[in-house]
C-alpha positions as CSV (number, residue, x, y, z in Angstrom):
1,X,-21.2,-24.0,-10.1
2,X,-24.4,-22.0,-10.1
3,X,-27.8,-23.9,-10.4
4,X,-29.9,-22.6,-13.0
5,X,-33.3,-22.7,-11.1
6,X,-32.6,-20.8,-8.2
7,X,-35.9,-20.5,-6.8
8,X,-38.3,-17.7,-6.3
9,X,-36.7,-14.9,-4.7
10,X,-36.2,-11.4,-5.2
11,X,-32.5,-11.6,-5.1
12,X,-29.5,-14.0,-4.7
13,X,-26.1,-13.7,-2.5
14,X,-23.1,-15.5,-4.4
15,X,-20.3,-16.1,-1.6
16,X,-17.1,-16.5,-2.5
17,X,-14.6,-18.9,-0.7
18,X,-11.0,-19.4,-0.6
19,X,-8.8,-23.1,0.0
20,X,-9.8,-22.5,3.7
21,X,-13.3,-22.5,2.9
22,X,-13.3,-19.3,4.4
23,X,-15.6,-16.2,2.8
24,X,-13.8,-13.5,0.8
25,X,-16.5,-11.8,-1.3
26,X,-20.1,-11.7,-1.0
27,X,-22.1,-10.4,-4.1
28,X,-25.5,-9.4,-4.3
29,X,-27.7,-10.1,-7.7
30,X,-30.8,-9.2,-8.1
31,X,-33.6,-10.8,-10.2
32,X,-35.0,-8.7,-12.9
33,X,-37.8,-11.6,-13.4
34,X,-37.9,-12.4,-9.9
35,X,-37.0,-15.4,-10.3
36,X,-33.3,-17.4,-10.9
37,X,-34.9,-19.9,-14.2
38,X,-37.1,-17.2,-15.5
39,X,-34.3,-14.8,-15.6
40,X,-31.4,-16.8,-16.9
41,X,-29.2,-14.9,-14.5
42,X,-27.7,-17.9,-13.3
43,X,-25.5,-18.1,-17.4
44,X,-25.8,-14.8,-17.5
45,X,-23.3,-14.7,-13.8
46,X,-21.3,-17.3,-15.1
47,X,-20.2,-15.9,-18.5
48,X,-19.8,-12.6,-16.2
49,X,-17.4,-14.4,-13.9
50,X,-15.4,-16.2,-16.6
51,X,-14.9,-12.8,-18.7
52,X,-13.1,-10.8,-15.0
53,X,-11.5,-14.3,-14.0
54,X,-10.0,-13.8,-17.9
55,X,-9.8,-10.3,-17.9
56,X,-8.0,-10.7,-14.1
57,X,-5.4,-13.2,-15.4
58,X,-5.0,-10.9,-18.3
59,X,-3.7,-7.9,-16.1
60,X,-1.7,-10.5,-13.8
61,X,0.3,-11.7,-16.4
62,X,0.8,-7.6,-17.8
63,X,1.7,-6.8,-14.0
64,X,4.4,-9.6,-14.2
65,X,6.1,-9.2,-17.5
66,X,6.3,-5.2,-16.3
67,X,8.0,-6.2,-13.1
68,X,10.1,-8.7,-15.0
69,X,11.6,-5.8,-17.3
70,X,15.7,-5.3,-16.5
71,X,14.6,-1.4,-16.4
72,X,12.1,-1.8,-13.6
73,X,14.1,-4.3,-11.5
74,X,16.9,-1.4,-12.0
75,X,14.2,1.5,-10.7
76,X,13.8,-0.7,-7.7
77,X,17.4,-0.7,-6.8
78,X,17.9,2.5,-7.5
79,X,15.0,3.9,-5.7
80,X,16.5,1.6,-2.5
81,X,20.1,3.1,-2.9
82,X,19.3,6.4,-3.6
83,X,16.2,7.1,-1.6
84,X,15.8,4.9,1.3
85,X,19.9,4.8,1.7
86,X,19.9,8.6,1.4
87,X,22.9,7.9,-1.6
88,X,21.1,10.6,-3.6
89,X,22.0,13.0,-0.6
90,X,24.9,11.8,-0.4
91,X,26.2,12.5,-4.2
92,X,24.8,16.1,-4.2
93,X,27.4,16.8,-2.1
94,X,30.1,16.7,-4.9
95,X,29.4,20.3,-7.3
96,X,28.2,19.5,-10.5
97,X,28.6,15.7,-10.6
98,X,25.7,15.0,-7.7
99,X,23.1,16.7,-10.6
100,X,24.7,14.9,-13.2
101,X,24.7,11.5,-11.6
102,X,21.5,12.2,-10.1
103,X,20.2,13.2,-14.1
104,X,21.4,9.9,-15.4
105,X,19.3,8.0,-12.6
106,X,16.0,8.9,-14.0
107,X,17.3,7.2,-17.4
108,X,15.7,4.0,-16.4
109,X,12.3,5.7,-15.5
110,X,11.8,7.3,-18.2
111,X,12.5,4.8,-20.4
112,X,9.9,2.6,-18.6
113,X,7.5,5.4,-18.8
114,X,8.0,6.0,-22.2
115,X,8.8,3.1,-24.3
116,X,7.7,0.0,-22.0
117,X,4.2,1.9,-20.9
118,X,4.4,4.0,-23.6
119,X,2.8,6.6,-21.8
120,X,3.1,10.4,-22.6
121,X,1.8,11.9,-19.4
122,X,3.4,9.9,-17.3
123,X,7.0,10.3,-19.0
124,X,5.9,13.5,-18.0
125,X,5.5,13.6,-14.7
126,X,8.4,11.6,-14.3
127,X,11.0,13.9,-15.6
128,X,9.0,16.7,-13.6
129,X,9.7,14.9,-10.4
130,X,13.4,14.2,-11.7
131,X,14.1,18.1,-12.8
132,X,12.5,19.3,-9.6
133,X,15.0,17.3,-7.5
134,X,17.8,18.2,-9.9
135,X,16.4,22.3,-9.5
136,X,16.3,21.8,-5.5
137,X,19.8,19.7,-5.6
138,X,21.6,22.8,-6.9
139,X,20.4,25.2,-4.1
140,X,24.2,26.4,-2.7
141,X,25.2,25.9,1.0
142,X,24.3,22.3,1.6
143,X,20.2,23.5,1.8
144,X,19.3,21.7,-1.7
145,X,21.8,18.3,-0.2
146,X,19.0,18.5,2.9
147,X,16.1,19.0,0.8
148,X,17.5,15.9,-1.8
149,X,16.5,14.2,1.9
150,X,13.5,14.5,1.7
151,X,11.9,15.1,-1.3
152,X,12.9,11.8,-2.7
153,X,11.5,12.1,-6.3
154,X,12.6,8.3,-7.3
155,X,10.2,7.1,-4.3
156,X,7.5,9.3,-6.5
157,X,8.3,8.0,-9.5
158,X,8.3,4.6,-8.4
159,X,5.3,4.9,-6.5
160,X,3.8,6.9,-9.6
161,X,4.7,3.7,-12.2
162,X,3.9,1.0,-9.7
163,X,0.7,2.8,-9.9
164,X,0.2,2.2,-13.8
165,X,1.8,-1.7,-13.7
166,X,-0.9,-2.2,-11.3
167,X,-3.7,-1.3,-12.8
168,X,-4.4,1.5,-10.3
169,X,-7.3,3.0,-11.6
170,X,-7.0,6.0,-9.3
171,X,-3.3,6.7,-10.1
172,X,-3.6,6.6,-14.1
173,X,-6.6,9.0,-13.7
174,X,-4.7,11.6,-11.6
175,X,-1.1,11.3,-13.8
176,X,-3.7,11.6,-17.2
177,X,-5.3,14.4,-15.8
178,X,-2.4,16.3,-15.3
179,X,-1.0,15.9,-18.6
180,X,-1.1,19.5,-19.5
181,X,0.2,21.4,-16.4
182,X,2.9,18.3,-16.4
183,X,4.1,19.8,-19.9
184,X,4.0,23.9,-18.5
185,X,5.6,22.7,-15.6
186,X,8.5,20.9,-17.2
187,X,8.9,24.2,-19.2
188,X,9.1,26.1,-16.1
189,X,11.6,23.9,-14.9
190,X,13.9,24.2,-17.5
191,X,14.0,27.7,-17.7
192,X,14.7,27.7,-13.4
193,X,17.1,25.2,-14.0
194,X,19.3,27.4,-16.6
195,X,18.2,30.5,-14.4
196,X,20.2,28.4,-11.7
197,X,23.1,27.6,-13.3
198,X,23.7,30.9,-14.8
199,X,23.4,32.5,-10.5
200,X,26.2,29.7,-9.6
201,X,28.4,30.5,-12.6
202,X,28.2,34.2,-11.8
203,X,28.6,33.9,-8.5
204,X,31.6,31.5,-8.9
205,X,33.1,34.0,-10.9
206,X,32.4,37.2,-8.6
207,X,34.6,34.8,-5.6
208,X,37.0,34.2,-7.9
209,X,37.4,37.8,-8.7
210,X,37.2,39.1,-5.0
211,X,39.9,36.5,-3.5
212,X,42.2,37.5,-6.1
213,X,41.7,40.8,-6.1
214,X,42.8,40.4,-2.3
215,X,46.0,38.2,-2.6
């Protein structure tokens, strides 16, 4: 409860406690009468705290139904499995299916993206991050199954959408920023990614002419 005369003083420290009467948060307001009843700062800090405690429990309750969603529980457990457990690895070992299996995983992400947070730019750099692993994945010889390692483009897009349920101001900034070269980049990928399968076909079918040519 603040007073309304606070006294005369050029400015007021509002300390913040928790259950253990222990300070969190210290707040300096200044005065523009210089002084608390002349100024009517002490309404004017309540209505101010009641709007963020609302606006606060607003966002909370956003964050939960997000986290709540079957598709988001899903993107944790796949980003556990097929990240942290190296399953994504794992699967790019088997030609053609590892890609495929590893397409159908970002299903849940960009549904989030798309029709839960009903964001454009970062649907976008979600299926950048996806088609990038899926371009690396079909590098030949086991190097793309090593990279797949390490590049862990789930983790991203987890971290990327955690980043939007959350409120991160920082995060929704960079991904709206980027809308643009997210969109030429996603192009680009394409393209390599046809590119791609058109060198393994052609190669396939230059071994498969030389070893029969020799039996």
């Amino acid at each position: 409860m603040v007073d309304d005369h606070f006294g005369h003083c050029a400015y007021y420290t509002v300390v913040t406690i928790d259950e253990q009467n222990l300070v969190v948060k210290q707040e300096r307001l200044d005065s523009p009468e210089g002084c608390g009843c002349k100024s009517n700062i002490a309404s004017g800090y309540q209505w101010d705290s009641r709007s963020h405690l609302m606006n606060e429990e607003k966002r909370l309750q956003r964050r939960q139904h997000l986290m709540d969603n079957k598709a988001y529980q899903t993107m944790e457990g796949l980003t556990r499995y097929m990240d942290r457990f190296y399953l994504d690895a794992v699967i790019g070992l088997i030609p053609g299916w590892g890609d495929a299996i590893a397409l159908i995983c970002v299903v849940p992400f960009v549904y989030f993206s798309a029709r839960v947070i009903k964001s454009v730019p970062l649907t976008l750099a979600v299926l950048n991050n996806a088609l990038r692993d899926v371009l690396l994945g079909m590098i030949p010889f086991f190097v793309g199954d090593i990279i797949d390692i390490f590049h862990r483009a789930n983790t991203q897009n987890m971290q990327m959408i955690q980043g939007f349920v959350n409120g991160d101001k920082a995060v929704i900034k960079q991904v709206n920023q980027r809308a643009w070269q997210s969109a030429i980049v996603l192009i680009l990928l394409l393209l390599l990614i046809a590119l791609m399968i058109w060198l393994l076909i052609s190669f396939g079918s230059y071994l498969y002419s030389l070893v029969t040519s020799i039996v």
